[in-house]
C-alpha positions in Angstrom: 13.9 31.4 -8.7 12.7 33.4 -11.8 8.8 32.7 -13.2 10.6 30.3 -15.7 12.7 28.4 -13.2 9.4 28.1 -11.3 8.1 26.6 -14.4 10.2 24.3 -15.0 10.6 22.9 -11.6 6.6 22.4 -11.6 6.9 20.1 -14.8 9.7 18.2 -13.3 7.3 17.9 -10.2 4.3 17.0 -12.5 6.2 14.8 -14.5 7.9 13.1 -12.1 4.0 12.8 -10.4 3.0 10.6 -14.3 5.8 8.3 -14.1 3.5 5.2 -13.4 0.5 6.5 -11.8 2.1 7.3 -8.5 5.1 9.4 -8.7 7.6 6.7 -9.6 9.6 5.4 -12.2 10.9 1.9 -12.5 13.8 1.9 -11.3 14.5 -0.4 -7.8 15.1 2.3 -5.8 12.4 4.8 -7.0 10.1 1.8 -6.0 11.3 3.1 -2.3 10.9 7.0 -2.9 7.5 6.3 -3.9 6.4 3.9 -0.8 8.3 6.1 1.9 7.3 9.8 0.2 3.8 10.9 0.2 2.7 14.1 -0.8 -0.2 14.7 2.1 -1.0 18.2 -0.1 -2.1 16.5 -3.3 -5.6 16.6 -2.3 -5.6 20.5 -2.6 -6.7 22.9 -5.6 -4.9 25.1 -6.7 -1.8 22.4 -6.5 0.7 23.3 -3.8 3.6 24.5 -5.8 7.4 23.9 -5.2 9.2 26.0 -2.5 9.9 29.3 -3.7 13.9 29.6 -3.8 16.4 32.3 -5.5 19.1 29.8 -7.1 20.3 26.6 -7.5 22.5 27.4 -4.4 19.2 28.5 -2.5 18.1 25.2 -3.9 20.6 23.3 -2.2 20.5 25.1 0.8 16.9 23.8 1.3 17.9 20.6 0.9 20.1 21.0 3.3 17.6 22.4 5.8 15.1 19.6 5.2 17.6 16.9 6.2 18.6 19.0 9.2 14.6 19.1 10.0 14.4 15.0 9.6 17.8 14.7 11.7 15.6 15.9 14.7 12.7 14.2 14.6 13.3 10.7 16.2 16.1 12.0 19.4 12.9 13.2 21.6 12.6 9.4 22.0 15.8 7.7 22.4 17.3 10.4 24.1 14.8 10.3 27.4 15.3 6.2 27.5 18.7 6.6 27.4 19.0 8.3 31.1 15.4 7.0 32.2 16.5 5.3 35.2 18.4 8.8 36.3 15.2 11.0 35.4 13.1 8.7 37.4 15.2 8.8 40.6 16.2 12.1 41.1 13.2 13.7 40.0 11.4 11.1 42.1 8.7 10.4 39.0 5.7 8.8 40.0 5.6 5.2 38.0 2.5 6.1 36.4 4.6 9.5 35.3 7.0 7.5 33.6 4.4 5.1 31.7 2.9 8.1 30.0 6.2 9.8 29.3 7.2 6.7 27.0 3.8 6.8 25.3 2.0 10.4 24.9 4.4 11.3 22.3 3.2 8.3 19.8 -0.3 9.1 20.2 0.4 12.6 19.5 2.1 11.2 16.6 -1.4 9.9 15.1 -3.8 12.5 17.0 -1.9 15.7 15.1 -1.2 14.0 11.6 -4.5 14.5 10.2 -4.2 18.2 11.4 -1.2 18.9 9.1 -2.4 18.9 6.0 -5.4 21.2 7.0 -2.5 23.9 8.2 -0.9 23.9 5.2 -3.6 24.8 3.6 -4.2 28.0 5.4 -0.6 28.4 6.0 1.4 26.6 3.4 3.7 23.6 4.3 7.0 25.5 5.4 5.3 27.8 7.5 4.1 25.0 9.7 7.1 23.5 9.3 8.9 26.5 10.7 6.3 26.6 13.5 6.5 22.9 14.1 10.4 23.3 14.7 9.7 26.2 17.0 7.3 24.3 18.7 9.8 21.2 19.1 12.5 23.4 20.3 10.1 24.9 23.1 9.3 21.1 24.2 12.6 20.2 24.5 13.9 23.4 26.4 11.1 23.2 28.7 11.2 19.2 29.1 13.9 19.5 32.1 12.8 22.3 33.9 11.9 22.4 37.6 9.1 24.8 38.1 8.9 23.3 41.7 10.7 26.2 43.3 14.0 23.5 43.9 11.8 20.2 44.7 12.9 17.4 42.5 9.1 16.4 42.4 8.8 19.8 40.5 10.3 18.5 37.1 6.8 16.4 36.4 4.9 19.1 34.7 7.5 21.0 32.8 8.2 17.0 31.3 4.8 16.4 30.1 4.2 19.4 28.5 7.2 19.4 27.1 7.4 15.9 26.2 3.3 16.6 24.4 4.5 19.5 22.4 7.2 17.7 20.9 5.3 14.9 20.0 2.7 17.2 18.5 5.4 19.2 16.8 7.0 16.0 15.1 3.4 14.4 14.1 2.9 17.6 12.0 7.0 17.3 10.4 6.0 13.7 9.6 3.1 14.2 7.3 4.6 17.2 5.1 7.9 16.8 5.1 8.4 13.9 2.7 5.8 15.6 0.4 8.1 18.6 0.5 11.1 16.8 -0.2 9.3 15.3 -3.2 8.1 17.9 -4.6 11.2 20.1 -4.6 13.5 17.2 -5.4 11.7 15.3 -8.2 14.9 15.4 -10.2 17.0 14.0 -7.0 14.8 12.1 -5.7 16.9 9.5 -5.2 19.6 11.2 -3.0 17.0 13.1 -1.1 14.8 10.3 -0.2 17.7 8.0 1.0 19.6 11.6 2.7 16.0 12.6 4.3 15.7 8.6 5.7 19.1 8.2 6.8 19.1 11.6 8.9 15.9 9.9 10.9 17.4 7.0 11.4 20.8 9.2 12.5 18.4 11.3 15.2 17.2 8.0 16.8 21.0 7.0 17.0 22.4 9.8 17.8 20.0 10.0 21.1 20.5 6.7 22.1 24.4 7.2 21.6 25.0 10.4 23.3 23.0 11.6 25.8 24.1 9.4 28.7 27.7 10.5 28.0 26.2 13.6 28.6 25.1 12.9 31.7 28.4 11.4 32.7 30.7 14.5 31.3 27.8 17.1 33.4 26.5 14.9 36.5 23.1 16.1 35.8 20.2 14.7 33.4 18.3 18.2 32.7 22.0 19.0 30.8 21.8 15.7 29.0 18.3 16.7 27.9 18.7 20.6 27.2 21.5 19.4 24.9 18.9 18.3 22.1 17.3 21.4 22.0 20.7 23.1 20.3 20.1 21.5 17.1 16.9 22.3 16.9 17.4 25.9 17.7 20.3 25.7 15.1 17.9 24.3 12.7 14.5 26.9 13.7 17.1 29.8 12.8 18.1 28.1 9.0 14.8 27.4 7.9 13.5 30.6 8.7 14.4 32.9 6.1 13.3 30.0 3.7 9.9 29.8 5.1 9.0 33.5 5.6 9.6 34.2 1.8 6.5 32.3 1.2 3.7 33.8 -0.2 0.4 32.7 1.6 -2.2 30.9 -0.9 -5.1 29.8 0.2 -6.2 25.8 -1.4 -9.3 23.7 -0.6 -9.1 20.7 -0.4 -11.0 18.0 -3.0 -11.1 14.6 -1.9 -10.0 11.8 -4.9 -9.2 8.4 -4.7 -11.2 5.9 -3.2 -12.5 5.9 0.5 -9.6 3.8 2.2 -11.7 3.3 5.5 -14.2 1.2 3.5 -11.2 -1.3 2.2 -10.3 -4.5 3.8 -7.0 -4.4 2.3 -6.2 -0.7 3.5 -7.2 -2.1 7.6 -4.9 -5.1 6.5 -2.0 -2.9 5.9 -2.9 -0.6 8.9 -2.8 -3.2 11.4 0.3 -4.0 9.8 1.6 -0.7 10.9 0.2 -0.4 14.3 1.6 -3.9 15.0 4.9 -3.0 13.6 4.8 0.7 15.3 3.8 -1.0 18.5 7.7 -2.8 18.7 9.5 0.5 16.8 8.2 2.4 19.7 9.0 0.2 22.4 12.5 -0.4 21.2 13.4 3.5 21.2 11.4 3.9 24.8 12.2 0.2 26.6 15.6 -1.0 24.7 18.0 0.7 27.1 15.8 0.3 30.5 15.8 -3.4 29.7 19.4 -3.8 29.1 20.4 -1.6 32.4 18.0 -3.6 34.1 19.6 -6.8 32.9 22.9 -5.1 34.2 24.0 -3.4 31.1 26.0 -0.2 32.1 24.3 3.3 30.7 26.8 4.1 28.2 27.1 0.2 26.9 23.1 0.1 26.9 23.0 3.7 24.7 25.9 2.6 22.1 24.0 -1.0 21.9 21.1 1.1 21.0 22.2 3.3 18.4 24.2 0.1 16.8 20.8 -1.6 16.7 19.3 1.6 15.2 22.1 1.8 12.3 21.6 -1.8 11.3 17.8 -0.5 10.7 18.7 2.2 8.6 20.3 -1.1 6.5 17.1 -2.7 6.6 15.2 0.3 5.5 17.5 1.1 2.4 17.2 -2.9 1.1 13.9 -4.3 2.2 11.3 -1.7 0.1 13.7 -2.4 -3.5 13.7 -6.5 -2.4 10.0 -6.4 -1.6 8.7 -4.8 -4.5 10.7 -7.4 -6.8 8.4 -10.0 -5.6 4.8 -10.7 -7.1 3.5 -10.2 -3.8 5.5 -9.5 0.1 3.6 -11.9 2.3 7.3 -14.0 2.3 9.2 -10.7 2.7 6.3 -9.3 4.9 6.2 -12.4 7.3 10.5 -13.1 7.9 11.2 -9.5 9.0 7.8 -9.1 11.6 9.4 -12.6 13.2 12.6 -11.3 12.9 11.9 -8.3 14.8 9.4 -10.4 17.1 12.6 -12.3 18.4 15.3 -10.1 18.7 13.0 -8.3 21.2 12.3 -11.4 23.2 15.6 -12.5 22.9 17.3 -9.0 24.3 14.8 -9.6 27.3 15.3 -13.0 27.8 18.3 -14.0 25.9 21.7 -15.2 26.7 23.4 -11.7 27.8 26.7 -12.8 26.3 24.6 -12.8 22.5 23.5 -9.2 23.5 24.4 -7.5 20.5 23.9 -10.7 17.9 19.9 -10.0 19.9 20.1 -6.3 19.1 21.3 -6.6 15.8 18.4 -9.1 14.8 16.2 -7.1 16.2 18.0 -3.6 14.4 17.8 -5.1 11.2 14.6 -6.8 11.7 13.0 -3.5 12.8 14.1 -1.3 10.3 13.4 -3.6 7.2 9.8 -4.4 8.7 8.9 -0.6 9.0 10.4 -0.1 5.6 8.0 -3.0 4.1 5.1 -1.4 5.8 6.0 1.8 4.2 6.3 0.4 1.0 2.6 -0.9 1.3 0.9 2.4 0.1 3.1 2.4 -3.0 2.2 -1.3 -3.9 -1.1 -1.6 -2.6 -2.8 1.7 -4.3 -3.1 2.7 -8.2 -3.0 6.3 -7.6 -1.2 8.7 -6.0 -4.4 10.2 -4.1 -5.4 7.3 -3.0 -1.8 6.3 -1.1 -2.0 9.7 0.4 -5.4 8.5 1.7 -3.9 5.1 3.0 -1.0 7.3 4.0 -2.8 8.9 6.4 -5.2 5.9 7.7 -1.5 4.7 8.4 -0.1 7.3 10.7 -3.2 8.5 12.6 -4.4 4.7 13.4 -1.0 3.4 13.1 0.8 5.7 15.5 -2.2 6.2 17.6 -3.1 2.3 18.6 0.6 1.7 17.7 1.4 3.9 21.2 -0.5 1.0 23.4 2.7 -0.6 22.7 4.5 1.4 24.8 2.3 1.9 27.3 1.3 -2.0 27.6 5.3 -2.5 28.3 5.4 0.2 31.0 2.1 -0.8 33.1 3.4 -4.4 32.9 7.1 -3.1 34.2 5.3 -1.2 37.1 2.5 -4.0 37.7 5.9 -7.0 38.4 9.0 -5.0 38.5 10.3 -7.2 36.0 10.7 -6.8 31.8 10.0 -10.8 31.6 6.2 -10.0 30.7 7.1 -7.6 28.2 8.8 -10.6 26.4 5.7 -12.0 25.9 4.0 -9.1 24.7 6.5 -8.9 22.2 6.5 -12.7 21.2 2.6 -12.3 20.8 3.0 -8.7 18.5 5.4 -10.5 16.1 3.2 -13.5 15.8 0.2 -11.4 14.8 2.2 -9.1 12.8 3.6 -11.9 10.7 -0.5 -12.9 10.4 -1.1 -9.5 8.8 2.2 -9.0 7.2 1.2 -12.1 5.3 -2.6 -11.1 4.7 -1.5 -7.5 3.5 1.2 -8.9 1.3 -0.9 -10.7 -1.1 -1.0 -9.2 -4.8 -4.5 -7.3 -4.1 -4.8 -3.1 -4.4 -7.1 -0.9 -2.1 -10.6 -0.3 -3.4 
């Protein structure tokens, strides 16, 4: 872009940032822009600027490259419980192996959140964006190896590291990447926020969906699993000229906005999100190993999955826009944390003829309570430093304690052989999250 291009595209951002106090106007779905994209950098002096492009084509080519980054983000997950039973076996996995495969990730996804913002700092937010797709595309090349000279045993390590540096490497694209799309895209807001959304959504699916057809086409699940790391790659090589044209400038950081940690209202809505993290988790880890164990074949259990994960990307587009036209979301808040309560009971313990009327509760259920949870730091703060604050108290405890999810679901599978307890895990989380969703939806603001 030329100096006045730059200009211009920093008073769109600016003005777009005085809409009405946080980055929105009032329009329904700006109300979901503003809940879903938080600038993590807004804490920093001198201002993080917009990305430095050429042209309106070089414009859109970004775009392009930020949607490719979200469409790789959530098939690390899905993607491993899609052929879990096969990895287990043939690279005879120890049962506590498998327990921490399904939940490092998600804690990595809350331990390295509050590190992102401190990168871009130093680096600047594409730069560790470009690293954190390099480092993504490492952990998933590496994730199948078998370093044990032939042994099948010999896949263990090469899948934990690989499996951690992912997790790390998406925990750092979660925190700046919505900022970045809001900050470049203040005029398109709208399209970018539902594009970048949809594309997460679409990496969840699209691991569930494919990669035990994979396995079937190949006969082997290190192909299934190496396959993922092509998009990436793909993806590491676009970006790149984008990001290395960035001049380094070097911000502190000035903390604004009340203290969140302080605030019974921001723990409300944090709870909310562990509880709510703690089944979103589980379903992408657990949903297909439950349904083959219930005698659901591989590629029936992955499609079932990815149909569940389209109906959330329904329930993320129209819960935030129905939520914020209420005086207050403890209704809203309470139906969709039951919702998604009992479509996970149900695919455990349900009729297997209903299967899919289970999944799709629990699809639509799922996606519309993370979106509500989301929406929180928009409605529940005044100011758009203090919802990054809450935005971050979010995804480090969230994510973090939100893991135990996960990990409560695999001990109890390896402590009776049987997903039957996991049922009542799950009927317990949806209670409690309906108590919080309720408490966290009343008409009150943090601080």
């Amino acid at each position: 872009m030329t100096d006045a291009t730059n200009a211009e595209a920093v008073k769109r951002r600016r003005g777009a940032a005085s809409g009405d106090g946080q980055g929105r106007s009032r329009t329904g779905s700006s109300l979901v822009e503003a809940g879903t994209l938080v600038d993590a950098e807004i804490d920093e002096l001198p201002p993080a600027e917009p990305t430095r492009v050429g042209s309106r084509r070089a414009l859109a080519y970004l775009g392009v490259c930020l949607v490719l980054i979200g469409l790789n983000l959530r098939s690390v997950f899905s993607s491993l419980s899609a052929v879990l039973p096969e990895v287990t076996s043939q690279a005879a996995l120890p049962g506590w192996s498998v327990v921490v495969l399904t939940t490092v990730p998600v804690t990595l996804l809350g331990v390295f959140a509050p590190l992102a913002p401190v990168l871009a700092r130093r680096f600047g937010a594409e730069r560790v964006l470009l690293g954190a797709m390099a480092l993504l595309t490492a952990g998933l090349l590496l994730r199948p190896v078998d370093i044990g000279s032939g042994q099948s045993a010999g896949h263990l390590p090469a899948l934990l590291v690989g499996t951690a540096a992912c997790g790390a490497a998406i925990a750092l694209c979660n925190v700046l990447l919505p900022g970045l799309v809001k900050r470049d895209f203040p005029h398109r807001l709208g399209l970018m926020g539902g594009l970048y959304t949809t594309a997460i959504c679409a990496s969840a699916a699209l691991g569930a969906g494919f990669t035990y057809p994979v396995y079937t086409a190949t006969g082997e699940w290190t192909k299934a699993l190496w396959v993922w790391a092509v998009p990436a790659a793909v993806v590491l090589l676009l970006f790149l000229p984008v990001a290395v044209r960035q001049g380094s400038v070097r911000h502190q950081a000035v903390r604004d906005g009340v203290n969140v940690w302080r605030s019974s209202v921001a723990w409300q809505v944090t709870i909310f999100m562990v509880l709510q993290a703690m089944m979103s988790f589980s379903g992408f880890a657990w949903l297909a190993p439950i349904l083959r164990e219930r005698g659901v074949d591989g590629a029936t259990a992955g499609l079932i999955v990815a149909v569940c994960i389209v109906l959330q990307m329904l329930g993320s587009l129209f819960a935030p826009a129905l939520a914020a036209r209420f005086r207050d979301q403890r209704a809203i808040n309470t139906v969709v944390a039951l919702m998604t309560g009992s479509g996970f009971v149900l695919s455990i313990l349900g009729p297997l003829d209903l299967i899919w009327v289970w999944a799709g509760l629990l699809g639509l259920g799922q996606g519309s309570l993370t979106a509500c949870a989301l929406t929180l730091i928009m409605l529940r703060t005044r100011d758009g430093h203090t919802a990054a604050h809450l935005s971050g108290m979010m995804q480090g405890v969230g994510y973090g304690v939100g893991s135990t999810g996960t990990l409560m679901v695999g001990q109890l599978h390896q402590a009776t052989g049987s997903f039957v307890p996991a049922g009542v895990l799950f009927m317990v989380v949806g209670v409690l999250a309906a108590v919080f969703g309720y408490r966290s939806g009343r008409n009150r603001y943090v601080g």
